[in-house]
C-alpha positions as CSV (number, residue, x, y, z in Angstrom):
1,X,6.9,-21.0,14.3
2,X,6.6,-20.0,10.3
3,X,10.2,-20.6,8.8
4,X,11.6,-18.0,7.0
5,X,10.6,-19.5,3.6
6,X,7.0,-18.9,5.0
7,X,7.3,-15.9,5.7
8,X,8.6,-14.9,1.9
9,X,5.8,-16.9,0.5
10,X,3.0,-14.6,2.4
11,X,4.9,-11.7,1.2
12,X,4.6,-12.6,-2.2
13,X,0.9,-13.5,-1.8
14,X,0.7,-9.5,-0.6
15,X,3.1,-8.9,-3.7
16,X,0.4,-10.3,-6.3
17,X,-2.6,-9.2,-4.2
18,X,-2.2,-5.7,-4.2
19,X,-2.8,-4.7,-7.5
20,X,-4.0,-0.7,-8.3
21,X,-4.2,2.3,-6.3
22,X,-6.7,4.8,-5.7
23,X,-6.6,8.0,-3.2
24,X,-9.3,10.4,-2.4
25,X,-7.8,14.0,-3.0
26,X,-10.6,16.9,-2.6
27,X,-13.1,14.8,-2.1
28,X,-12.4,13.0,-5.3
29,X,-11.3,9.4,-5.7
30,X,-8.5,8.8,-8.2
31,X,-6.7,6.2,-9.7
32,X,-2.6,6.7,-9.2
33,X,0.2,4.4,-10.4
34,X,0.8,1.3,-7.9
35,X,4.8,0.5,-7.2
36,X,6.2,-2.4,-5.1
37,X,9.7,-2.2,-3.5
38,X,11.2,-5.8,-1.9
39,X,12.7,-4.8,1.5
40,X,13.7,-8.3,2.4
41,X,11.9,-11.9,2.2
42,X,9.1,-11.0,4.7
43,X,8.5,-6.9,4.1
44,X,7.5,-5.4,1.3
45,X,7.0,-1.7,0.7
46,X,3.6,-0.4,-1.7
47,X,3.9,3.0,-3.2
48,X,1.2,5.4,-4.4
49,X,2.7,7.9,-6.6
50,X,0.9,10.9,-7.1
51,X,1.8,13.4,-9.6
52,X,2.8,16.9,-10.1
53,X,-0.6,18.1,-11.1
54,X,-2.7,16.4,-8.4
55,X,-3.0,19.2,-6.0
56,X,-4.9,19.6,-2.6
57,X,-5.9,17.3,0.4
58,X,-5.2,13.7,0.3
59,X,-7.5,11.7,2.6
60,X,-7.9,8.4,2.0
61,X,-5.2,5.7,0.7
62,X,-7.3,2.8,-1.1
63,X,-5.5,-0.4,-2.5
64,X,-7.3,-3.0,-4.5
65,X,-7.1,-7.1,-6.1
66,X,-7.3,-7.6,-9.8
67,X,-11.2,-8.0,-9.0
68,X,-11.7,-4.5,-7.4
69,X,-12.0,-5.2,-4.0
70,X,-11.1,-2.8,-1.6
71,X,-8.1,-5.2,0.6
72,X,-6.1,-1.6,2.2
73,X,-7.7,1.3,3.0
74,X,-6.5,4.0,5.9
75,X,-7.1,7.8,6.4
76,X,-4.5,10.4,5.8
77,X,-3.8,13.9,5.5
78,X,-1.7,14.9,3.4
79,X,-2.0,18.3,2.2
80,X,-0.3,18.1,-1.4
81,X,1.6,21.1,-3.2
82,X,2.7,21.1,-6.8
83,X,5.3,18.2,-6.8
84,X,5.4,14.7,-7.2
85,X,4.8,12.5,-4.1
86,X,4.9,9.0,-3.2
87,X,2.8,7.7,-0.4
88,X,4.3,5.0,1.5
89,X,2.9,2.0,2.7
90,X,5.5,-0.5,4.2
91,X,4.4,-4.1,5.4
92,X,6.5,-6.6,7.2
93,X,5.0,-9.9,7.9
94,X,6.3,-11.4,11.5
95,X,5.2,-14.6,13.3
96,X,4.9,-13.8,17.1
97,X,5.0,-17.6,19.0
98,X,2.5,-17.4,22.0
99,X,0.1,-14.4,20.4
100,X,-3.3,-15.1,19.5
101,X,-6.2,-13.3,17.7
């Protein structure tokens, strides 16, 4: 079973990985401002804030490496008024003895 100390070194693998944020809002892909909140050694939570003046349908949450490679992508939808939002993407790395994949 991964120790905890394992587990905190994964999460800040994820921690230096994830390094800009895109969404698609109307159809159009943007880049918005990356945040990382430490919940505890092995969860970590990303944020994509999106600002005031971005208005409409969010769609897609995109997350890429210092290279540009897409590594976290999901669909959403979000449909956006005129206020500042912060999308949410919380990951908490657990070790499960006996599963397999």
């Amino acid at each position: 079973m991964l120790t905890d100390y394992a587990l905190e070194r994964q999460t800040n693998a994820l921690d230096t990985l994830f390094t800009s944020a895109e969404i698609e809002i109307n159809g159009m892909t943007k880049t918005m401002e990356l945040l990382k909140i430490r919940n505890s050694a092995s969860m970590i939570t990303f944020l994509i804030r999106v600002p005031e003046n971005e208005t409409g349908l969010i769609t897609k949450r995109i997350i890429r490496d210092r290279e540009g490679v897409v590594i976290w992508q999901d669909n959403v939808e979000v449909n956006k008024g005129i206020r500042e939002l912060a999308l949410s993407i919380p990951i908490e790395l657990k070790w499960k003895v006996g599963e397999t994949n």
